[in-house]
C-alpha positions, 0 to 999 in steps of 0.5 A: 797662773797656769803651771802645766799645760798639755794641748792634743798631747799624744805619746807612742812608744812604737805601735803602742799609744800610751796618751792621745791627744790628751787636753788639760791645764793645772792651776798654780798652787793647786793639790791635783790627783793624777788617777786612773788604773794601772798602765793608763799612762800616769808615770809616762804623764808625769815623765812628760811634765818634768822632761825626762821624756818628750811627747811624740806630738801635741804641746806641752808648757810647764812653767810657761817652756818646754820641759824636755831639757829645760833647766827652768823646769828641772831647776824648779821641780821634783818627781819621786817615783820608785826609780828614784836613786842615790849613790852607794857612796852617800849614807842617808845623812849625807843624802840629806845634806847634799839635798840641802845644797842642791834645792833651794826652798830646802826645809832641813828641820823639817827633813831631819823631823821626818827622818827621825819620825820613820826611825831611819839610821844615819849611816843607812844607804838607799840602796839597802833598805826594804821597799818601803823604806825606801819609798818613806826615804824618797817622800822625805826628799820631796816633801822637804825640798819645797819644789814650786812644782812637786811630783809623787808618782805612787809614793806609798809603794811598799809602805805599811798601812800607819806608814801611809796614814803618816805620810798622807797627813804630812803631804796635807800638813806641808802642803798647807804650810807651804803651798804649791802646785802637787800631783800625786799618781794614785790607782787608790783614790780612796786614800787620798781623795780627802787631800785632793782638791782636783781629780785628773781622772785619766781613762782610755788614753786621755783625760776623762775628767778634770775638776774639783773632787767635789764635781766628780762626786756630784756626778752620782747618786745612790738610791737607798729604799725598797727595790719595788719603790725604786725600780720606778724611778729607775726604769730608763736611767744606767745602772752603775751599780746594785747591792741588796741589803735585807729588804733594802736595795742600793743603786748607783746612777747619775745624779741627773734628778730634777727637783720635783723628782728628789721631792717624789723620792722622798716621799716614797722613802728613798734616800739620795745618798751622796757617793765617793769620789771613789765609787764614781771613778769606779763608775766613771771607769767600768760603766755597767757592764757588771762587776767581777761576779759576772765573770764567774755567772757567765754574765756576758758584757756589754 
């Protein structure tokens, strides 16, 4: 069952395109990450799908409706994000016990053990705690509140580095004890790629790839031997990347290698190392015109 889909979704603000003409489709009960750098549109992706915002053009489906304004989707979802708020007037505890009313599939043992975990005080408000905090506040309510489709735009914002690792390893603990349809936005791949089973890479307003982690991967390839050894398989292909190791060189290009040619590589020496799905969103969203150094040695760009 598909649970959201965008068709030639296009979203402006003024003179500015944010998303064009955006195509793709999610799966029920699928762990999906929402990934791209800053500012290509992935809070105003996950605005769309809850209906907080409407697209300028294009159709959107979540749940099998529109979102914008619909209680079917609002009733049966959840967006975290760092504008998530709560009133003064609540403490932490009463945060949790109205959440107990208004959510359905609530899970309160699981909240309280959590709330406990990360040693928040009761009679804490939201609005008083660090940023941090405040973000390990916000997951609690997702994760607990069990939404059929449960959204977390940069939830670790803030957070210490064990506080992230805790959070990462609940989301994949609930997840597997609760299925349901997830996105989580992150510019940090590297940290929740291990969680994912699909990469919604988001690139140049639109979706650049979508599939399992696994095909993102397999999309790349380094090359590990002698520079001389391996300059001769690499004469006409795309150089994504290049780092030198003593007498030993490491070339990132596309993992488009017949077999007969893996066979030569290996008996010349050179390693075909699979890459992260990291290194090739990196890839996938530089290209070759260089890195950050060629900034500095006046290395024009393509």
């Amino acid at each position: 069952m598909t649970v959201i889909e965008f068709i030639d979704v296009t979203k402006t603000y003024g003179s500015r395109t944010v998303l064009n003409k955006m195509n793709f489709s999610i799966r029920q009960g699928v762990l999906t990450g929402i990934i791209g750098r800053n500012g290509v549109g992935k809070s105003t992706l996950m605005k769309i799908v809850v209906g907080h915002t409407q697209a300028t053009s294009g159709d959107v489906h979540v749940f099998s409706v529109n979102p914008f304004n619909s209680l079917k989707v609002s009733a049966n979802s959840i967006l975290v994000d760092d504008s998530m708020s709560f009133s003064d007037k609540l403490t932490l505890k009463d945060i949790l016990k109205e959440a107990g009313r208004f959510y359905p599939n609530w899970d309160g043992p699981l909240a309280q053990r959590l709330f406990d975990h990360f040693s928040f005080h009761s009679n804490a408000r939201q609005m008083d705690l660090s940023k941090g905090k405040k973000s390990t506040f916000n997951a609690i309510i997702g994760l607990a509140s069990h939404c059929p489709l449960t959204i977390f735009d940069e939830p670790t914002t803030g957070m210490d580095t064990v506080a992230r690792k805790d959070f990462y390893r609940a989301l994949l603990k609930d997840y597997i004890a609760h299925p349901r349809t997830i996105l989580v936005s992150s510019h940090h791949l590297e940290e929740i790629e291990d969680l994912l089973e699909d990469i919604l890479l988001i690139h140049n307003k639109t979706a650049l790839f979508h599939g399992p982690t696994t095909d993102l991967q397999g999309m790349f390839v380094s090359l590990i031997g002698k520079e001389e050894k391996i300059s001769t398989f690499i004469a006409d292909r795309e150089i994504f990347s290049s780092q030198i190791n003593g007498s030993f060189s490491e070339i990132l290009v596309k993992n488009t290698f017949t077999s007969d040619e893996k066979v030569k590589l290996h008996t010349q020496g050179i390693q075909l190392v699979p890459v992260s799905a990291d290194d090739a969103y990196v890839a996938l969203t530089t290209g070759t015109k260089g890195g950050i150094d060629h900034v500095f040695n006046g290395t024009p760009a393509d």
